[in-house]
C-alpha positions as a Markdown table, in Angstrom:
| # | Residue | x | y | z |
|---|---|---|---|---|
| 1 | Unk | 11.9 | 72.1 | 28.7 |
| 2 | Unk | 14.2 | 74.4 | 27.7 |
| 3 | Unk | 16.7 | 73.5 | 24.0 |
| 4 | Unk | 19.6 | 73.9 | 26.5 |
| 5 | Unk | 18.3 | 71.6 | 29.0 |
| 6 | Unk | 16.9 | 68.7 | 26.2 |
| 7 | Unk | 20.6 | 68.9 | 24.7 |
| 8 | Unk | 22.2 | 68.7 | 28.1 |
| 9 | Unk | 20.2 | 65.3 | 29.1 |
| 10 | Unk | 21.0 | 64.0 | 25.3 |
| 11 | Unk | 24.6 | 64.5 | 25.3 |
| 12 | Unk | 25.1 | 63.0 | 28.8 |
| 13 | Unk | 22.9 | 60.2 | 27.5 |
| 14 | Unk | 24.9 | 59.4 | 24.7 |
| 15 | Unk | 28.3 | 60.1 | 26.8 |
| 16 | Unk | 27.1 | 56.9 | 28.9 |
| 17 | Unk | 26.0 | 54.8 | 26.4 |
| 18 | Unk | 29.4 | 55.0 | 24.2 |
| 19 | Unk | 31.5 | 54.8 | 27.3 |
| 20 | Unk | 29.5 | 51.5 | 28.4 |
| 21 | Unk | 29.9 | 50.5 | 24.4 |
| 22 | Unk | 33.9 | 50.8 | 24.6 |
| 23 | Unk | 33.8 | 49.4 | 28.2 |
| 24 | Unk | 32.2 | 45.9 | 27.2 |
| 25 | Unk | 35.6 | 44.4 | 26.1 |
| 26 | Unk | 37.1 | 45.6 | 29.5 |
| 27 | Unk | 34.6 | 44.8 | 32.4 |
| 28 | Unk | 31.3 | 43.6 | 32.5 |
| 29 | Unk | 30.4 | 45.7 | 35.6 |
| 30 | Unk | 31.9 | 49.1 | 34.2 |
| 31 | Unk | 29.6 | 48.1 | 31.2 |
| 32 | Unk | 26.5 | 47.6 | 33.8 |
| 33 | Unk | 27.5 | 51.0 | 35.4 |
| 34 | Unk | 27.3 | 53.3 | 32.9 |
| 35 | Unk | 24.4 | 51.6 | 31.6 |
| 36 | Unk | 22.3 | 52.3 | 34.4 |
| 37 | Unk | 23.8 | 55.4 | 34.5 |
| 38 | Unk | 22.4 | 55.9 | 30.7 |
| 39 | Unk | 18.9 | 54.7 | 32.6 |
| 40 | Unk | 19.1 | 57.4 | 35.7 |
| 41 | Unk | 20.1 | 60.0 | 33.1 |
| 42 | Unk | 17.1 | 59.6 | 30.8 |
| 43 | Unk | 14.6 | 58.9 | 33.4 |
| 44 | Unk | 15.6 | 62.0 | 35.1 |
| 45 | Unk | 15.4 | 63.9 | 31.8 |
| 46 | Unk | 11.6 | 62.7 | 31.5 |
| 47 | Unk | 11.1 | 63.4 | 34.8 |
| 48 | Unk | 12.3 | 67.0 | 34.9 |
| 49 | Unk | 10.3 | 67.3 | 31.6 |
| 50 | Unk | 7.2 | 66.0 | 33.0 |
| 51 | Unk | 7.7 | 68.5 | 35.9 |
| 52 | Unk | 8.6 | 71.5 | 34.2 |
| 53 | Unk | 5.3 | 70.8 | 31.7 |
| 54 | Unk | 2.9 | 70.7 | 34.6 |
| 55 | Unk | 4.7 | 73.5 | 36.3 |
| 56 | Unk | 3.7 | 75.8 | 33.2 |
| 57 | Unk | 0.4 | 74.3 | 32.5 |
């Protein structure tokens, strides 16, 4: 994976998890949100990792 790529997935990854860190004191389901948003993001980043690895061998 590419150092472009690894930084995008880690700064969208830490976007989500400090916006569901301010949003616990406003709403428990904009908390739940952007926490399974946090999930989706870094489970696609291991996915497209795993992919791109066996793509080059």
């Amino acid at each position: 994976m590419s150092k472009i790529l690894s930084l995008f997935f880690a700064i969208l990854s830490i976007a989500f998890l400090t916006a569901a860190s301010f949003s616990i004191s406003h709403s428990g389901w904009l908390t739940l949100l952007f926490a399974v948003l946090f999930v989706v993001t870094a489970g696609s980043g291991f996915v497209v990792k795993a992919r791109l690895r066996r793509k080059n061998g």
